[in-house]
C-alpha positions in Angstrom: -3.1 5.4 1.9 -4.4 2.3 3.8 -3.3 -0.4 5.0 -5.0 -4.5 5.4 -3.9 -7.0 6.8 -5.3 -10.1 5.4 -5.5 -13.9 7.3 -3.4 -15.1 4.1 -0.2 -14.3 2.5 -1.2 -11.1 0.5 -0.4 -12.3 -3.5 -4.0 -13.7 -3.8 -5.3 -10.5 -1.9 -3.1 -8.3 -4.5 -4.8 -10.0 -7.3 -8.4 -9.8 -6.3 -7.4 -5.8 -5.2 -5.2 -5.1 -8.7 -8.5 -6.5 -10.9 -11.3 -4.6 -8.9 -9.5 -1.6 -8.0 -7.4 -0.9 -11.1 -7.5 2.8 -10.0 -5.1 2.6 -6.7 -1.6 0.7 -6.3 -1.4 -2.0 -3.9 1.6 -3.8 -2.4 2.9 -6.0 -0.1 4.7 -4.5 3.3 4.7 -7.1 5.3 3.9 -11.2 5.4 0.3 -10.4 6.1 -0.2 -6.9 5.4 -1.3 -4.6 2.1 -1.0 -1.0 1.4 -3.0 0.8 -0.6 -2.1 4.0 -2.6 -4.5 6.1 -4.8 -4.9 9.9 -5.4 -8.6 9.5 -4.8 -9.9 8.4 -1.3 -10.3 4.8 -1.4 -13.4 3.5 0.8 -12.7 0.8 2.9 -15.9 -1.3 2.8 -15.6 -2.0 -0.8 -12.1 -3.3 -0.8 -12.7 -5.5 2.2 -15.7 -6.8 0.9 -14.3 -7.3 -1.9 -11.5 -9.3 -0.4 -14.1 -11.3 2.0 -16.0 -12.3 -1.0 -12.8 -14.4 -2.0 -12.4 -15.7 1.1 -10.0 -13.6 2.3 -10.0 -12.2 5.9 -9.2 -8.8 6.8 -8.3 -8.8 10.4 -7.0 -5.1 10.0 -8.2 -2.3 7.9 -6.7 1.2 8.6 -5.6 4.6 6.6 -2.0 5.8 7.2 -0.7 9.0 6.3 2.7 8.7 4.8 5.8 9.6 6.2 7.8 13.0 4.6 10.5 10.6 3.2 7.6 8.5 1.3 5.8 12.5 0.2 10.0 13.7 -0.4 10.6 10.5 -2.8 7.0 10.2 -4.5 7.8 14.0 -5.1 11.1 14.0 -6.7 11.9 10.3 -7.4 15.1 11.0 -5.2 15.8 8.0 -2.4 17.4 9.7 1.1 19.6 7.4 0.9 20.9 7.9 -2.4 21.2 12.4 -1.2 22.9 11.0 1.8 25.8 9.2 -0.3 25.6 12.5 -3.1 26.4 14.8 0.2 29.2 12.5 1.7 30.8 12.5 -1.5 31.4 16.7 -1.8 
């Protein structure tokens, strides 16, 4: 997982991203920031060239590891949130 933040709001960065990179999943997190998710590594250099050749700046370019919620929900498709209210119920 990584995550860019671009000079720009991110929906012309997603769209340069979601055609060169079809492989990974990108979204928006923030005003300014990106995050990238694909089962393979994804190198950095190419997806901020790629990004700079649009004339979009990356100011930030990092990888994150996800949290154990994100790995629990990505896992089972079960929200926290959503076991929370099933267990208050019982």
């Amino acid at each position: 997982m990584l995550e860019l933040t671009v000079s720009t709001s991110p929906e012309a960065a997603l769209e340069v991203l979601g055609r060169v990179f079809g492989e990974a999943r990108f979204s928006a997190v923030a005003d300014t920031r990106i995050r990238a998710e694909s089962v393979a590594p994804l190198p950095v250099g190419p997806l901020v060239r790629a990004l700079e050749e649009k004339g979009i700046e990356v100011t930030e370019a990092r990888r994150v590891r996800p949290t154990l919620e994100e790995v629990f929900v990505a896992t089972t498709g079960l929200e926290a949130a959503a076991l929370r209210s099933e267990k208050e119920k019982k």
